[in-house]
RODOKOL-941821 format. One line per 3 residues: number of its first residue (from 1); their letters; for each residue x, y, z of C-alpha. Coordinates in Angstrom, 3 decimals. Layout:
NUM> a> X,Y,Z | ...
//
This chain:
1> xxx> 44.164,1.323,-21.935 | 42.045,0.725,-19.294 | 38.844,-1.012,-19.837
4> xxx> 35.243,0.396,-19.380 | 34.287,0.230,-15.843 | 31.114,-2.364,-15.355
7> xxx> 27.976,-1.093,-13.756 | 26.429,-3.083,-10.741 | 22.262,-3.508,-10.730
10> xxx> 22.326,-1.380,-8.256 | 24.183,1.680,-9.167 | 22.171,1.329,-12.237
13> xxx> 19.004,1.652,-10.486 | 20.465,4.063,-8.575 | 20.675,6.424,-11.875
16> xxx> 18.068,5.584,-12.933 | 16.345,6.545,-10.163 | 18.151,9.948,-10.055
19> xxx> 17.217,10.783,-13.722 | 13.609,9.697,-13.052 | 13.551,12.585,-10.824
22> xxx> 14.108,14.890,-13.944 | 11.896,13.345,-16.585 | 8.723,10.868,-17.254
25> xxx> 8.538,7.507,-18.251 | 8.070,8.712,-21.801 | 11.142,10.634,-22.139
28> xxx> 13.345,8.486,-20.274 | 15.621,6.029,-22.529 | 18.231,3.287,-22.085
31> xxx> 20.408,5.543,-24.151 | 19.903,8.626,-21.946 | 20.606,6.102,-19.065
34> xxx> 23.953,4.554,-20.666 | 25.214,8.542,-21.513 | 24.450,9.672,-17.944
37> xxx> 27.023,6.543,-16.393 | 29.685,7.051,-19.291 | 28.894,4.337,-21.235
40> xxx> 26.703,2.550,-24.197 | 23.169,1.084,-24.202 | 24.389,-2.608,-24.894
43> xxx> 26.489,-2.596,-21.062 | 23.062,-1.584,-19.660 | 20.952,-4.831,-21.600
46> xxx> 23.595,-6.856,-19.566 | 21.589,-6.200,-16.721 | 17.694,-5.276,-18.367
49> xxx> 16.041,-6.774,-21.483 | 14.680,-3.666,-21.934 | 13.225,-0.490,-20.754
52> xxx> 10.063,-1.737,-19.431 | 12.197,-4.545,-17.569 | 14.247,-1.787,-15.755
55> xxx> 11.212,0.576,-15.027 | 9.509,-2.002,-13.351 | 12.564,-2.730,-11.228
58> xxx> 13.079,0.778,-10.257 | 9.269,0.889,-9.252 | 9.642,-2.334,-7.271
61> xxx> 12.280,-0.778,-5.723 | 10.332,1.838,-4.605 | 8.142,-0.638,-3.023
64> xxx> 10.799,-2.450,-1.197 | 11.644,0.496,0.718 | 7.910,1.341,1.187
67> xxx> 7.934,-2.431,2.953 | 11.509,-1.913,4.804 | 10.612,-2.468,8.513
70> xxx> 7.021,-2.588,8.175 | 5.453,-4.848,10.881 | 1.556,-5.721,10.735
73> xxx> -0.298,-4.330,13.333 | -3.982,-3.767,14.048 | -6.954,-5.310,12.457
76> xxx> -7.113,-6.164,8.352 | -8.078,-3.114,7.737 | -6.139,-1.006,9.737
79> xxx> -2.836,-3.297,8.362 | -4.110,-2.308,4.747 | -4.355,1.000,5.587
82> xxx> -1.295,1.478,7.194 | 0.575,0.030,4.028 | -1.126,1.853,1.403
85> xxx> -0.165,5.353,3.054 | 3.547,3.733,3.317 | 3.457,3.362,-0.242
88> xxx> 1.723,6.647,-0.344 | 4.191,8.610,1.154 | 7.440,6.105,-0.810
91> xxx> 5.863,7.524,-4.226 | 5.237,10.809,-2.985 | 9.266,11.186,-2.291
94> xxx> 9.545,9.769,-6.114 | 6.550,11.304,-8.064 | 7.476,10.325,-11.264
97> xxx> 8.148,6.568,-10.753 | 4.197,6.746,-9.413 | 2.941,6.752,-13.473
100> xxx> 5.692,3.828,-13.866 | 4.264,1.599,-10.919 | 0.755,2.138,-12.001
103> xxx> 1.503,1.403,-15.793 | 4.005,-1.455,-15.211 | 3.522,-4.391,-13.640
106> xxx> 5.964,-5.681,-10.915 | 7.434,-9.008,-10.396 | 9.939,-8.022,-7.834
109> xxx> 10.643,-8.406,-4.117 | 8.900,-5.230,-3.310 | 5.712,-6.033,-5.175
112> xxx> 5.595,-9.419,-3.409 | 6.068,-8.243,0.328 | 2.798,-5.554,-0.833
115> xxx> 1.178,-8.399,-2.480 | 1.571,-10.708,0.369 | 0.445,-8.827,3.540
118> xxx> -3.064,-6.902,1.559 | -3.787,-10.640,0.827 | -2.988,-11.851,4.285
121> xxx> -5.072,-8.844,5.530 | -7.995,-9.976,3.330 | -7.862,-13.372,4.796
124> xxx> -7.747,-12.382,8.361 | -10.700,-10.539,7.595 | -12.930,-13.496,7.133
127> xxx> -13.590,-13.457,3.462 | -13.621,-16.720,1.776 | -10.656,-17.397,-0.153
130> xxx> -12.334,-17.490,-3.219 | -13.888,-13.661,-2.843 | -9.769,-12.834,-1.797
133> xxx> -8.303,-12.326,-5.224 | -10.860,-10.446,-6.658 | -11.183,-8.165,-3.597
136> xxx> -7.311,-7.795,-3.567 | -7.123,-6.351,-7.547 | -9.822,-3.776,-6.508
139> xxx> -7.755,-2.705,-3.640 | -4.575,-2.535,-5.846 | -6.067,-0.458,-8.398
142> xxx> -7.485,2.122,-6.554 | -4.435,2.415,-4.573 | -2.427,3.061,-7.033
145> xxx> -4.596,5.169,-8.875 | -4.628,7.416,-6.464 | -1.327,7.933,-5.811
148> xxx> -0.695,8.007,-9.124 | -3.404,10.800,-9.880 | -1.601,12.793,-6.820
151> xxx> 2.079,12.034,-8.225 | 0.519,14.165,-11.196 | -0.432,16.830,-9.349
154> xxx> 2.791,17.223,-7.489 | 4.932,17.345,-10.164 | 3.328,20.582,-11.872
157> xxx> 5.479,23.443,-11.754 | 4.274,26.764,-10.111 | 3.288,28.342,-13.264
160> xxx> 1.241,24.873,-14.727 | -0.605,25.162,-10.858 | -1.484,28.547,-11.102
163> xxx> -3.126,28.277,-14.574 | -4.765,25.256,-13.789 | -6.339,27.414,-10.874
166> xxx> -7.526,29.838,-13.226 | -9.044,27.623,-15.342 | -10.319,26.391,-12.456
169> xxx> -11.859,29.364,-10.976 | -13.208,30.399,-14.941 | -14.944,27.125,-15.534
172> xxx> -16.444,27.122,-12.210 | -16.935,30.764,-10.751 | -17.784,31.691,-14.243
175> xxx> -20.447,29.020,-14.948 | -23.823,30.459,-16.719 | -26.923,29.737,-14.297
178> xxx> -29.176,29.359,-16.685 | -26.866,26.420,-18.459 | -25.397,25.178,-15.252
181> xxx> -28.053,25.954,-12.852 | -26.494,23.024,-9.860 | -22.733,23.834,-10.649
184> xxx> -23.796,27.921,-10.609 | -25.049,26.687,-7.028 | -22.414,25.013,-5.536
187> xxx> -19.615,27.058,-7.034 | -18.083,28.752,-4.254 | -17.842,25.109,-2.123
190> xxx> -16.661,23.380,-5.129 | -12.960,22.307,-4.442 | -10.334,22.368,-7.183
193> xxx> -9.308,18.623,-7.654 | -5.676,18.905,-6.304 | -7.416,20.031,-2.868
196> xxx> -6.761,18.354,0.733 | -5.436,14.930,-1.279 | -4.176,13.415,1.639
199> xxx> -7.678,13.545,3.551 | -9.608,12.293,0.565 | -6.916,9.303,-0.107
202> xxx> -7.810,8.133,3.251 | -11.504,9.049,3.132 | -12.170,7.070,0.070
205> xxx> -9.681,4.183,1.050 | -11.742,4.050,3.967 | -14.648,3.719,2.222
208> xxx> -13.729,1.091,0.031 | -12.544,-1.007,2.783 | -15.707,-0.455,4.802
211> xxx> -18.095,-1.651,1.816 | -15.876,-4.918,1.789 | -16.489,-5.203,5.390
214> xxx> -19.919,-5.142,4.726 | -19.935,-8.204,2.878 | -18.397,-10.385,5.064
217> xxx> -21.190,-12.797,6.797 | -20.782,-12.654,10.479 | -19.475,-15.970,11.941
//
């Protein structure tokens, strides 16, 4: 009889990858992992501790290929920017591994290479090394909160879009003046949330980047 056939790292990520595509990091499982290749959960611990341990790596992965022939160029901040919408547009081709990098942290090659060039931006900028660190978590987090919050919106389905216009349009267009006399006002130039995303990623990026700028003393 011939024995069960041994899954590399790779083609595991690979899977799970695939059935990321499908499902959240809630739903997913080892198990449903080990049924999709043909085999059992324990084959699969072989290569992960555990599910957190292989979410992470798929995430990472994610980043590696966000990083794969990037080449710094321009000043720190446009080197920051250019990575963030590189990781940006990685995520955007795997929505639902976006929740997983922003919930899991990331040890891995790909989390490194980001790691390493937002810090080496920060320090060509002129900041003191000590200010660095702090400035770099700030950066991190807001990065990947927003492409998380945009992974989000990207995955609803037609219907879950159109009712969250509607409620949309209710809460806003239907708004009682004499409750909500400022939202009554600017009703019809309110913007649904899921609105022009790309332009306000790189509008409050931009932002954020600018008020660091501003605290760097001049030579």
């Amino acid at each position: 009889m011939a024995g069960r056939r041994r899954w590399s790292t790779e083609e595991i990520l690979d899977a799970a990858t695939e059935l990321l595509r499908t499902s959240d990091a809630e739903s997913f499982s080892v198990r449903k992992l080990a049924a999709t290749l043909g085999t059992d959960s324990s084959s699969l611990y072989r290569h992960f501790r555990s599910k957190t341990e292989l979410l992470r790596a798929v995430a990472d992965r994610i980043l590696a290929t966000a990083m794969d022939g990037y080449r710094p160029e321009g000043d720190w901040k446009q080197r920051i920017t250019a990575l963030a919408l590189r990781v940006r547009e990685a995520f955007g081709r795997h929505p639902q591994l976006a929740a997983v990098w922003g919930r899991y942290a990331s040890g891995g090659i790909g989390s490194r290479l980001v790691m390493e060039e937002v810090l080496g931006a920060l320090r060509a900028s002129g900041l003191p090394d000590e200010e660095i660190p702090a400035r770099y978590h700030r950066i991190a987090v807001l990065i990947a909160a927003l492409i998380a919050s945009e992974a989000e919106a990207g995955a609803l389905t037609p219907e879950e879009h159109e009712q969250g216009m509607e409620h949309f349009r209710v809460a806003v267009l239907g708004a009682d003046p004499a409750r909500f006399p400022t939202l009554a006002h600017f009703a019809r130039d309110i913007r649904p949330l899921g609105a022009d995303r790309h332009a306000a990623f790189e509008e409050i990026l931009a932002a954020h980047l600018a008020h660091i700028e501003s605290a760097i003393l001049p030579g």
